[in-house]
N, C-alpha and C positions, 0 to 999 in steps of 0.2 A: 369655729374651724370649718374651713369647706371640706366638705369630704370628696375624695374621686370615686365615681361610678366604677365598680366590679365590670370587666369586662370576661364576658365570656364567650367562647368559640363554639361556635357550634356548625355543623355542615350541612349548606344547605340547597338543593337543588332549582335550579334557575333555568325554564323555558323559554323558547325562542322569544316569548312575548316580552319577558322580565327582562333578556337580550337589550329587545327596543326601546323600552321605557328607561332602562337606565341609562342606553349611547342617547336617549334625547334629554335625558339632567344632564348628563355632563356636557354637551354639547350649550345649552340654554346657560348651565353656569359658565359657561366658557366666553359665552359674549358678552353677561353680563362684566366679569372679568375683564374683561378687553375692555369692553365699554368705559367701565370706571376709570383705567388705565391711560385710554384716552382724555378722558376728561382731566384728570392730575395733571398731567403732563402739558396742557394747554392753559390749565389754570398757572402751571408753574413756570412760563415761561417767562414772566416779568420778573422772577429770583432766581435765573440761570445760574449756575455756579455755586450755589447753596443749600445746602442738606436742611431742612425745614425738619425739627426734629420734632415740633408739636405747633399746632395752631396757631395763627398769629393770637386770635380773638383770649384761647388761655394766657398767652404771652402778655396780654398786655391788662388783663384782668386779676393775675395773681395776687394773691391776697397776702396782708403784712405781716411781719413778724415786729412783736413792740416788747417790752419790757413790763414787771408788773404795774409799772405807775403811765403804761404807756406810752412811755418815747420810743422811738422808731427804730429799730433795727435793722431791717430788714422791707424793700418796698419798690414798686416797678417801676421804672423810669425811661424815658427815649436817651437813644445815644447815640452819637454820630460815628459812623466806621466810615474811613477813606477807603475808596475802591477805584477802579476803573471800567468805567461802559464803552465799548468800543463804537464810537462812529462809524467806521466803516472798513471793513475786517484788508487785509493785506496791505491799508495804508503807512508806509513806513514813516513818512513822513510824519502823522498822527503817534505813532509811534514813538518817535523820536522827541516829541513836544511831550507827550505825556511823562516819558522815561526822566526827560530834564524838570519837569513841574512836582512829579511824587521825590526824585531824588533827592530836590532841596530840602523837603518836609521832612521825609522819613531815613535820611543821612543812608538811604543804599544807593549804590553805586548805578547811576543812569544804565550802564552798559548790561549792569543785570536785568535792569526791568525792562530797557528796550529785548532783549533774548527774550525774556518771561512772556510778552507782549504778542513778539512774532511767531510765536508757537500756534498762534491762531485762538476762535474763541473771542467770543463777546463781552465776558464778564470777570475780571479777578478780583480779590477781595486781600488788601494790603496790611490793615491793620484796625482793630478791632475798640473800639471807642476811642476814640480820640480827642485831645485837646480840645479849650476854645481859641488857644494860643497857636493850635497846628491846623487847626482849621481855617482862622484868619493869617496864619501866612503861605498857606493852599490857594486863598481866595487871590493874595498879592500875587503870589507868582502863575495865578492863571493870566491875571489881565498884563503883565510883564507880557511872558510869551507870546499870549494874543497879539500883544502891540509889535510885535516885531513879527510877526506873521502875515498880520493886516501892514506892515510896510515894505516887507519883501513881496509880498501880491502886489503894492503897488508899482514898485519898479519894474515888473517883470510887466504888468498892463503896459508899463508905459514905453516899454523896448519893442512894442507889436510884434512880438514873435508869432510866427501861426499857431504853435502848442504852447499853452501856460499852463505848469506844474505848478498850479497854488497849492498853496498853505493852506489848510483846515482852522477854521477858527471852536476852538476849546469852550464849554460851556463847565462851571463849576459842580454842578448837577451832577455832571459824570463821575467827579471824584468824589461824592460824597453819598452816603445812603443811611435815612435813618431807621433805628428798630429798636422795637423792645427790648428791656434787659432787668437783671437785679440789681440793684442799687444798695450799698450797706453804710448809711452815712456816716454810722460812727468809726468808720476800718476795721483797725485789728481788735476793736472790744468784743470780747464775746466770740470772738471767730469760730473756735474749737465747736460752742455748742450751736453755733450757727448753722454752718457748714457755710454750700454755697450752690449756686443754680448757673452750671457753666455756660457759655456761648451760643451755645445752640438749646438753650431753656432747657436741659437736664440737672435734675435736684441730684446732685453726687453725695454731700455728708451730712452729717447732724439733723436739726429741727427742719431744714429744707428737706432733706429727701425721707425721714422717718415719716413726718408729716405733709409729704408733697398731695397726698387724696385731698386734705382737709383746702389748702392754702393752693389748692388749684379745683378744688369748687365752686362754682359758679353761677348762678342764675338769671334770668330778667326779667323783672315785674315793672309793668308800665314804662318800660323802657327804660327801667333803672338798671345794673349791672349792681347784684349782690353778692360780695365774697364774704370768703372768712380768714379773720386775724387767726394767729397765734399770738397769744398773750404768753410771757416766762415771767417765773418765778424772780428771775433774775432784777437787779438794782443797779443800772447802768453807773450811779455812782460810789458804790460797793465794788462793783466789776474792774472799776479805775483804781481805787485804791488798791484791789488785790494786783493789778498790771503791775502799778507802779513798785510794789515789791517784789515780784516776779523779775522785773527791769534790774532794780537794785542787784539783784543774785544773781544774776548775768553778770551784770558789769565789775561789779565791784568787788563779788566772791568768784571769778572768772568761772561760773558754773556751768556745765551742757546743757541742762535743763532746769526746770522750777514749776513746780506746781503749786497753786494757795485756795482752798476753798472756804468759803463762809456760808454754815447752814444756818437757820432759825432750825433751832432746838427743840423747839417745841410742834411745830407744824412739817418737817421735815423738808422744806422747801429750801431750793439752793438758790443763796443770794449771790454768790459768785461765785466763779467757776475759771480758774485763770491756769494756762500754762505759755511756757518759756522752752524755746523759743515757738514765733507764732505765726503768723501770715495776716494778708491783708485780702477778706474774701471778691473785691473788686479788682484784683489783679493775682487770682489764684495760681495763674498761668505761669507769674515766676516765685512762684514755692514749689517746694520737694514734698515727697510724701513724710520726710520726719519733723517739719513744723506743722505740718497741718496734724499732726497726729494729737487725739487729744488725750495724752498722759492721766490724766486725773481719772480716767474708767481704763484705758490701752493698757496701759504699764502695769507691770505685776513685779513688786521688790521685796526682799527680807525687809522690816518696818526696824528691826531691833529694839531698843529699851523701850521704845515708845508702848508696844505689844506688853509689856511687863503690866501695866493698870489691866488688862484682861485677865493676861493668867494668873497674877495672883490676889483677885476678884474671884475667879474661879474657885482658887483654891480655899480663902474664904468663906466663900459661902456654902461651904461644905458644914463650917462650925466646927471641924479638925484640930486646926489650928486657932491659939490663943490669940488677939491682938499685942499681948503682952509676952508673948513669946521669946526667950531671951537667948539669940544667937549669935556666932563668932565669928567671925570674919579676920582669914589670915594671908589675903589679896588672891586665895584659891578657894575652890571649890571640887571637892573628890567626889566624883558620879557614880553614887550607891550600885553594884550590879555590874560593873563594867570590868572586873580581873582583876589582878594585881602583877602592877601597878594599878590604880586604878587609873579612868581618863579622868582630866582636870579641867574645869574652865577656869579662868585667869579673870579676874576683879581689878579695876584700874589701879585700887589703891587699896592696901590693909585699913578697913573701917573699922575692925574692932569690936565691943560688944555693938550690937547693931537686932534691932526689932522686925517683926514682917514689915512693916512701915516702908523703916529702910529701901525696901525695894524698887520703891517709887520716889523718895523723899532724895536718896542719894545716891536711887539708882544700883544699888548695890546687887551683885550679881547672887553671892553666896546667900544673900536674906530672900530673893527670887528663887532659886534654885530650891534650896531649901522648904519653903513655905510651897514648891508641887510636887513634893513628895509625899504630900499627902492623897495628893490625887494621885487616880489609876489611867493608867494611856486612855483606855475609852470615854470615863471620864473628863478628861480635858478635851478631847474630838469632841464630844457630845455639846461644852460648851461651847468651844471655837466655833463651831458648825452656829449654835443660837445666836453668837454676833453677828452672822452674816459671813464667817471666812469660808473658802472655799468654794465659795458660792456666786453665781451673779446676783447683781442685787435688783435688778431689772429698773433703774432711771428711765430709760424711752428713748438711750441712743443708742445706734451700732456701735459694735466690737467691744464691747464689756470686757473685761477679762476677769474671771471669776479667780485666779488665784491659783495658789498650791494648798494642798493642805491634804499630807496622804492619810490614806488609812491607816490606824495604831497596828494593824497587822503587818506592815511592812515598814514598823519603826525601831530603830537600831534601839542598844540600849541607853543611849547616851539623848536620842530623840525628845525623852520626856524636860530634860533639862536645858537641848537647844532651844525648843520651839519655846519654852516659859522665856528666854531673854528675847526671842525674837530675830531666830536662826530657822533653817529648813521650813520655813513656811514662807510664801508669800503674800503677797496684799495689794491691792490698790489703795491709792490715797481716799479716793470715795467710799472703800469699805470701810478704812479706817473712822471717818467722819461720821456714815452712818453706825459702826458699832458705839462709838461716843454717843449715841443717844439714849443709850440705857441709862447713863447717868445723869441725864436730864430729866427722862419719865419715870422714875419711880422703879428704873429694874425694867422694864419694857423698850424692845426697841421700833424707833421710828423707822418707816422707809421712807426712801429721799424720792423728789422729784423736783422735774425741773420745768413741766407747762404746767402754768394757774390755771389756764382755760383759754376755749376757742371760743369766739364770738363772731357774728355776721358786721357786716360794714354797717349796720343801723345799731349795732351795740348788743343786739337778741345773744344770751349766751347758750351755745350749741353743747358745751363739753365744762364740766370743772372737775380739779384734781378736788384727791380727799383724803382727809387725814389718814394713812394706813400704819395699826401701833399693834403690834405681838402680845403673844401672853409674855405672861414676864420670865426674864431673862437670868437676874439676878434678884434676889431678898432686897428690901426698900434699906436693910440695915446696914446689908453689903454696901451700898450704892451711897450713904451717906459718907460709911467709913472712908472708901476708893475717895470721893471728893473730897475729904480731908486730906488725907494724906497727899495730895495733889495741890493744896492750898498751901502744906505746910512745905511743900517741896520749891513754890512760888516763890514763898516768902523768904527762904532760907536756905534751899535744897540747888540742887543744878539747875532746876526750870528756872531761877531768881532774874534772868535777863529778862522773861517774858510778864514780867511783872509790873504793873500801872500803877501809879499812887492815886488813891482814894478808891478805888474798889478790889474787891479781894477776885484770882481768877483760879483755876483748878487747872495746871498744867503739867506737860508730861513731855521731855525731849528726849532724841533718839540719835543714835550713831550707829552704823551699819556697813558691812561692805560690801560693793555690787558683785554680784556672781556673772562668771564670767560661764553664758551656755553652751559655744562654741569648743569651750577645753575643757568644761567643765573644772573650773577653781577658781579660785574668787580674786578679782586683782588685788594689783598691793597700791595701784594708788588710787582707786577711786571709790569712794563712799556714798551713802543717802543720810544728811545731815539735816533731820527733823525736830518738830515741835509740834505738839498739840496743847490746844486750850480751850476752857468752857468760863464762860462765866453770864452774871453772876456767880461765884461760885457756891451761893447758900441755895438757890434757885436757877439753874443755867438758862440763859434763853437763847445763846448766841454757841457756836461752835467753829473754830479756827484751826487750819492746819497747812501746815508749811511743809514742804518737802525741797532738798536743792539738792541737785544731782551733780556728786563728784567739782565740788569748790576746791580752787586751785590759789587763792590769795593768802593762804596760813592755814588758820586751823579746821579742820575739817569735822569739829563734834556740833551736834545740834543744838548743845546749849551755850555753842559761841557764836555759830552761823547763821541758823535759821531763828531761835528764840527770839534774837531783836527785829528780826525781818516780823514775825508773829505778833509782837507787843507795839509793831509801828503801825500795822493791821489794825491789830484790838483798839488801841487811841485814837485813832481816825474814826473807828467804826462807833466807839461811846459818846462821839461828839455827835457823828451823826444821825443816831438812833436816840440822841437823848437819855442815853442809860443811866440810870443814876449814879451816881458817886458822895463816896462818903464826904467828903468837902463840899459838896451842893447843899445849897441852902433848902430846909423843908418848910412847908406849912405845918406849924401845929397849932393843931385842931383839939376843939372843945368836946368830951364825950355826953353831954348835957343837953339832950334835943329840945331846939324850940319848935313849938309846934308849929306845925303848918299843913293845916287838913288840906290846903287845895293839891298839896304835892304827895299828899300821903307816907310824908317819910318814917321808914321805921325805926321804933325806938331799939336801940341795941340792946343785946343781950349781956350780959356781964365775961367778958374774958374770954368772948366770940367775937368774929371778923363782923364787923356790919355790912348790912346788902348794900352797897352803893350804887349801884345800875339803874339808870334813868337819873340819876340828881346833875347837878348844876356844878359849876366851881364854886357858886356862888353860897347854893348848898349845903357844899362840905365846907367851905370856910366858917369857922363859927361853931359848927354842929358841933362837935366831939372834945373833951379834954385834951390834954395834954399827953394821955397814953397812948393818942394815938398819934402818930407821926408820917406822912403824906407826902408823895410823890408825884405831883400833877405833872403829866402831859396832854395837849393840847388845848381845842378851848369846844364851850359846846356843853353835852353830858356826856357821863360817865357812861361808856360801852363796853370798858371790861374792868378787872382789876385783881388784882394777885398778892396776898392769899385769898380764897373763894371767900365765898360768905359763910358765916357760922364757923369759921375753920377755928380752931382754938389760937388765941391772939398769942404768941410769943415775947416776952420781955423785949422791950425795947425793939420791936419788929418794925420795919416799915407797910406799910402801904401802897405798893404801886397801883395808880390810877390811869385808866388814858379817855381823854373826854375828846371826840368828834362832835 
């Protein structure tokens, strides 16, 4: 942090001499001033009419923004702007040629741009990257007009009048001027966490202006010009897939909006990051400020059932309450504390005998409700707060929005049993995703980010993200339970749409109504119709979250609307990550080592994970009996693999392998 200098006053007596010394600084800086002034103003006279808002040399030197496998995002380019340089200022004539030549191209009306023209002035600027299509019928209808210029100058030669009012003959040059720009070849992918580098090379949103020092750094060795990339976290083909159901909830659930994020769960790194609606950062000019808005950090909403895997994880891990807990459910719920009558929350449907389970498996209001009444108000604050609610979570864009989430001190009495269903609290969707990583780390949560690292244009890495993981959040015990019951809710429960055949996922849908801040009350027709999912669900590596805002095509619950948007996500994403599945064919491997001192492989331990790092495919094929069951990806050796080594082997466990 830069700190600012303590100014202090003090009074201080100034003689005739200190008089002269100081009227000849200011007088010396005065010309320097001027000086430089001059010089500006002479240098800028070849770009009359144009606010130079940074250097050409950064303009044309800015550095990329790419993706983490490197494809392009983000990158400088020349572009052609049609303009007009005036030949020779009060010619109407000129005028009148130019006004019929730009009219045809840019469909305005001649008679406005001949007005625009005559105003006086050498230099106007008409429209701002342009076609190769409006540039080559620029070119036609210069040499058109030309031609009828140069043949009205000839008749007029040929009449020998004593004065000849010629025609000006047009050069192409005038109407066209090239410059520097940002170029975003994939369009609207990514936009939100992009941003964009307006007209005049100003970084306005996201990754351009957060990190405009970095990606307008620049140097020159031996006449090279050295920038630096920004590398994301991001997977342009992940980023598509989430598009493409973001699109879906637009159109087909007539939604306002759609957010879909996809973390690795385990490194907290965001592989896509998608909201609906969106813009296209090369033509930013015609969006509003509510599709460039990026929802997924901006937007703060009541999350509802989906919030219920926290709170009653929370209450849980107290050890309070039984998992066998035997509750009833009579489609109400009476809030301990509130008068008599007492207040009621309302349950979709009489569930009947019904478990803390329940409260995620069927969603059930009364088995939620219920199971945080073992908690104390401070209590649940203390754990909210350890998800991340209330909080920003600090990604590395602008405008975060950290949430609601008041102090128990000014919590009614009814409070402790809103905010367990996921009422009087708000969220962003990225909090939600990064709270979801405590059930991927053992009870610990991840923080999310979205640059991998900066690197220089020769590849030198300047910057890498790093794993950032909390003490633990939740007991390793709790955190198995929460993904069971999430598993079982998949399989059988409301989440059942978000469900894939041959891997199991840990999921959790949600239904909510938008509060309305202006009247403060919540409308009556518009909802936030969610889903979240982790899977693997015995080991999570991957984390999915859907949010559709106010769907207008039928049913508005998250386990009719967004679930299947979620689960078309998750089967795109296990094809392309490879993720195993129970219907995938495995290697089984021999647990019987043959020896092979040149590769020094070790012999396993009995009913321990063996060290496989550094071996071959070639390797493990062969090595191991049949207890052990193998999951190869790639080709090469083995660079990671999960469970660790030494971990105690589980019946019938797999092996995942990945060899580079």
């Amino acid at each position: 942090m830069i700190k600012k200098q303590n100014r202090i006053n003090k009074s201080v007596k100034i003689g005739k001499k200190g008089i002269l010394a100081t009227a000849a600084l200011v007088l010396t800086a005065s010309l320097i001033i001027l000086f430089r002034y001059a010089s500006l103003m002479v240098g800028n006279q070849s770009t009359a009419g144009r606010t130079m808002q940074i250097s050409d040399y950064a303009a044309e030197h800015r550095g990329n923004i790419r993706d983490r496998n490197g494809s392009l995002l983000a990158t400088q380019t020349t572009f052609t702007d049609i303009v007009y340089k005036v030949q020779t200022e009060g010619d109407f004539k000129e005028y009148q040629m130019a006004a019929e030549i730009l009219s045809s191209v840019l469909n305005i009306p001649a008679k406005e741009i001949f007005t625009d023209l005559s105003k006086g002035g050498k230099y106007r600027l008409y429209k701002r990257r342009a076609s190769k299509e409006e540039i080559a019928a620029l070119s036609v209808k210069v040499d058109e007009i030309n031609a009828a210029a140069s043949q009205r100058n000839e008749i007029q030669t040929a009449s020998a009048e004593e004065k000849v009012d010629r025609y000006p003959i047009l050069r192409l040059n005038q109407f066209i001027e090239e410059n520097q720009g940002r170029s975003y070849p994939k369009g609207e992918l990514a936009a939100h966490i992009l941003g964009f580098v307006d007209f005049d090379g100003i970084a306005r949103e996201g990754v351009e202006k957060i990190y405009d020092e970095d990606l307008s750094a620049n140097k020159v060795v031996d006449s090279v010009v050295i920038t630096r990339d920004v590398y994301l976290t991001i997977d342009t083909q992940i980023q598509y897939m989430a598009a493409q159901q973001a699109k879906t909830a637009m159109t087909e659930e007539k939604a306002d909006a759609a957010i879909f994020i996809v973390m690795d769960a385990q490194t907290g790194e965001i592989l896509a990051m998608e909201n609906a609606p969106t813009f296209n950062p090369n033509f930013y000019n015609k969006s509003d400020s509510s599709s460039r808005m990026n929802r997924a950090i901006s937007y703060a909403f009541e999350p509802g059932s989906v919030l219920k895997i926290f709170t009653v994880a929370c209450a849980l891990d107290t050890g309070r309450i039984p998992l066998n807990q035997e509750l009833f459910c009579r489609a109400s719920y009476e809030i301990p504390g509130t008068g008599t009558p007492p207040s009621v929350i309302q349950c979709v449907t009489p569930h009947g005998r019904v478990f803390p389970k329940d409260a995620i498996v069927l969603s059930c209001n009364t088995a939620a409700c219920t199971s945080t009444e073992y908690l104390s108000k401070n209590e649940l604050y203390t754990k909210l707060r350890n998800f991340g609610f209330g909080q920003r979570i600090g990604l590395g864009l602008s405008n975060e929005n950290k949430g609601v989430l008041r102090r128990p001190s000014s919590w009614s009495g009814r409070s402790l049993a809103t905010i367990t269903m996921g009422q009087e609290i708000s969220t962003t969707a990225l909090q939600i995703v990064t709270a979801a990583t405590v059930f991927a780390n053992e009870g610990r949560l991840l923080r999310p980010h979205v640059i991998k690292s900066i690197r220089d244009s020769e590849g030198n890495e300047v910057a890498a993200a790093r794993v950032a993981i909390s003490e633990e959040v939740l007991s390793y015990k709790t955190v198995q339970n929460i993904l069971k019951m999430m598993t079982e809710g998949t399989e059988g429960g409301l989440a059942r749409k978000t469900a894939v055949n041959g891997i199991r996922l840990a999921s959790k849908t949600g239904t909510a109504q938008i509060f309305d801040e202006q009247n403060k009350r919540y409308y009556d027709d518009k909802y936030v119709a969610s889903a979240l999912t982790l899977f693997p669900a015995e080991k999570p590596r991957f984390i999915v979250y859907g949010a559709v805002f106010s769907p207008r095509a039928g049913s508005i619950y998250g386990s009719n609307v967004t679930a299947p948007l979620v689960r078309n996500l998750a089967e795109k994403l296990i094809l392309y990550l490879n993720v195993y599945k129970e219907t995938d064919s495995l290697y089984e491997i021999s647990d019987k080592l043959k020896t092979n001192p040149a590769n020094s492989i070790p012999t396993p331990t009995s009913g321990k994970v063996p060290d496989l790092i550094g071996l071959s495919k070639r390797d493990l094929i062969g090595l191991y009996s049949k207890n052990f069951k193998f999951h190869i990806t790639g080709e090469g050796k083995v660079v990671s693999q999960s469970p660790e080594p030494n971990s105690v082997l589980q019946k019938d466990a797999v092996i995942y392998v990945e060899l580079e």
